[in-house]
C-alpha positions as CSV (number, residue, x, y, z in Angstrom):
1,X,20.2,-11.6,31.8
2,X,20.8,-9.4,28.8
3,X,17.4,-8.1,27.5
4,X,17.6,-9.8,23.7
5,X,17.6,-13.2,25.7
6,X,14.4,-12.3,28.1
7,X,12.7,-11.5,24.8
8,X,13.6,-14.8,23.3
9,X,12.7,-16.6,26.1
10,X,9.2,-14.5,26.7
11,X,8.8,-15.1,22.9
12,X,9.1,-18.8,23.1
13,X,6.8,-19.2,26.2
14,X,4.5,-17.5,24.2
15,X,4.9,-19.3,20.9
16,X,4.9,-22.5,23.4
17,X,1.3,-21.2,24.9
18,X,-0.2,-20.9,21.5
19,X,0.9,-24.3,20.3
20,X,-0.3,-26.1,23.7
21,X,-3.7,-24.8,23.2
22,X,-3.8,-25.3,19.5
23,X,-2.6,-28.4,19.8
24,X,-3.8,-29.8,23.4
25,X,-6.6,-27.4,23.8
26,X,-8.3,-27.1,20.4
27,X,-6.8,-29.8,18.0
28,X,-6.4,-32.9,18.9
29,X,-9.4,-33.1,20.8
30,X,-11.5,-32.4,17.9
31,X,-10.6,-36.3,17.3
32,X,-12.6,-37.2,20.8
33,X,-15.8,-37.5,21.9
34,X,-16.6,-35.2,24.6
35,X,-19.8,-34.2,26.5
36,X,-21.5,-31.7,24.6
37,X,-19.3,-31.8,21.1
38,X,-22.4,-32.6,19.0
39,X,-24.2,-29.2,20.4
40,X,-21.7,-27.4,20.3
41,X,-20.6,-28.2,16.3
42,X,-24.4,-28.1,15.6
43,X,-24.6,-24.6,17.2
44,X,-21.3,-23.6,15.4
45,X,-23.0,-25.1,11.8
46,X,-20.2,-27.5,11.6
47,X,-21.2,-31.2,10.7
48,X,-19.2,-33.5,13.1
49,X,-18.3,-35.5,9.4
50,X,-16.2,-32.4,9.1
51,X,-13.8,-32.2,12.4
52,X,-11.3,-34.2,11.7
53,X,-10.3,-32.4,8.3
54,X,-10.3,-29.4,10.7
55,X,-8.4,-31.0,13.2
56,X,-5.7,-31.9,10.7
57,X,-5.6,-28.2,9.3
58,X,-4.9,-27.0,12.3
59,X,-2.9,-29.3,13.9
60,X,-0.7,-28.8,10.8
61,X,-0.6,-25.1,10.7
62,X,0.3,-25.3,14.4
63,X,3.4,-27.7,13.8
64,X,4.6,-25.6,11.3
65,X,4.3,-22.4,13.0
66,X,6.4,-24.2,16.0
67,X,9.6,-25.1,14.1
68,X,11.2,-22.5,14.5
69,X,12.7,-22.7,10.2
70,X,9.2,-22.0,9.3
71,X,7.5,-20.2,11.8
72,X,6.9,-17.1,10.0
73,X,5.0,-19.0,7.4
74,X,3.6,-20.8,10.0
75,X,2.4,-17.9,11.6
76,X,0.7,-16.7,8.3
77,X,-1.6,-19.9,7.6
78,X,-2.6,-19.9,11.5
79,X,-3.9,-16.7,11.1
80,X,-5.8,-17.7,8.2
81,X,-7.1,-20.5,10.4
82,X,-8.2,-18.3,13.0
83,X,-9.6,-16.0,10.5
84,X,-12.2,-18.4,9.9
85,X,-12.8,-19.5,13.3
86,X,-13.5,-15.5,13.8
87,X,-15.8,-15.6,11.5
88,X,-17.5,-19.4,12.3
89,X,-18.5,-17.1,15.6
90,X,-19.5,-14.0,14.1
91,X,-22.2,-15.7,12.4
92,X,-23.8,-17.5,14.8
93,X,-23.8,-14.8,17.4
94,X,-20.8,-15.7,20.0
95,X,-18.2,-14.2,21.5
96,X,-15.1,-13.4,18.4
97,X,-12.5,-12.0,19.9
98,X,-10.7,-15.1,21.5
99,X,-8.9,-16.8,18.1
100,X,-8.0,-12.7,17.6
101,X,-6.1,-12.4,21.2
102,X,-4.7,-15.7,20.3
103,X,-3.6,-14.5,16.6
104,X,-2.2,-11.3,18.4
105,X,-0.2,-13.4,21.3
106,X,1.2,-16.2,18.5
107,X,2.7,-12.8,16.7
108,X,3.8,-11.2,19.4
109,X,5.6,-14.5,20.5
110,X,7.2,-14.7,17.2
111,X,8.2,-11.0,16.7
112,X,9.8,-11.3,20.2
113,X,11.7,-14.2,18.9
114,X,12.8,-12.2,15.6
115,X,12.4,-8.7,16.5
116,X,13.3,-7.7,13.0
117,X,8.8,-8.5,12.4
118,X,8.5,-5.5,14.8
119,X,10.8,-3.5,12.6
120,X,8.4,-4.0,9.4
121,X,5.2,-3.8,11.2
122,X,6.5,-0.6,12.5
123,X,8.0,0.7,9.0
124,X,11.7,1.1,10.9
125,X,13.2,-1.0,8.1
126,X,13.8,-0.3,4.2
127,X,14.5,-2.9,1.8
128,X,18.0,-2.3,1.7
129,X,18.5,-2.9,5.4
130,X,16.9,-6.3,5.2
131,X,18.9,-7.6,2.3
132,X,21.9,-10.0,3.1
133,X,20.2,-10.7,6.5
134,X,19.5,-14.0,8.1
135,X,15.8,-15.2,8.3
């Protein structure tokens, strides 16, 4: 197997583990009652009147960070979302770093699938060489 393909495939495993626990993980259940889902928002400072809203935002983000035409922008309004999930910890006290490792494993899934984002974080590409060039 040629070693562009076993990038594209780790980076879609990895773009597919982001989405599952976005999605299935974090999400949708935010529409469910579950043991403990009133402490928990309570300790967070997030009125339960408010989860669905935040549900739908990242549900949406999620979707549009998994097809594949918009991923890049996707990618951008996810980490937004996890920005303030970063901070919805920081100020209460708990652990932070989890929505970062997932922010840092959603871009490294993409950048595997268009290696060209490791190019520009790098600063291997000018301008010139991107113009003319397929998203």
């Amino acid at each position: 197997m040629n070693t562009t393909k076993t990038k594209t495939i780790v980076g879609w495993i990895l773009t597919s583990l982001v989405g599952l626990f976005l999605l299935g993980g974090s999400g949708i259940p935010k529409f469910f009652d579950f043991p403990g889902k009133g402490e928990m928002m309570e300790h967070l400072g997030i009125p339960l009147s408010l989860l669905p809203a935040i549900a739908i935002v990242e549900i949406v983000v999620t979707v549009i960070y998994l097809i594949p035409r918009t991923s890049f922008l996707g990618a951008i309004l996810t980490t937004g979302y996890l920005g303030g999930a970063v901070f919805t910890h920081l100020r209460v006290g708990d652990a932070w770093f989890f929505p970062m490792i997932i922010g840092v494993v959603m871009w490294v899934g993409l950048a595997l699938r268009r290696p060209i984002l490791f190019s520009l974080v790098l600063g291997n590409v000018t301008e010139k060489s991107t113009q003319g060039s397929t998203p």
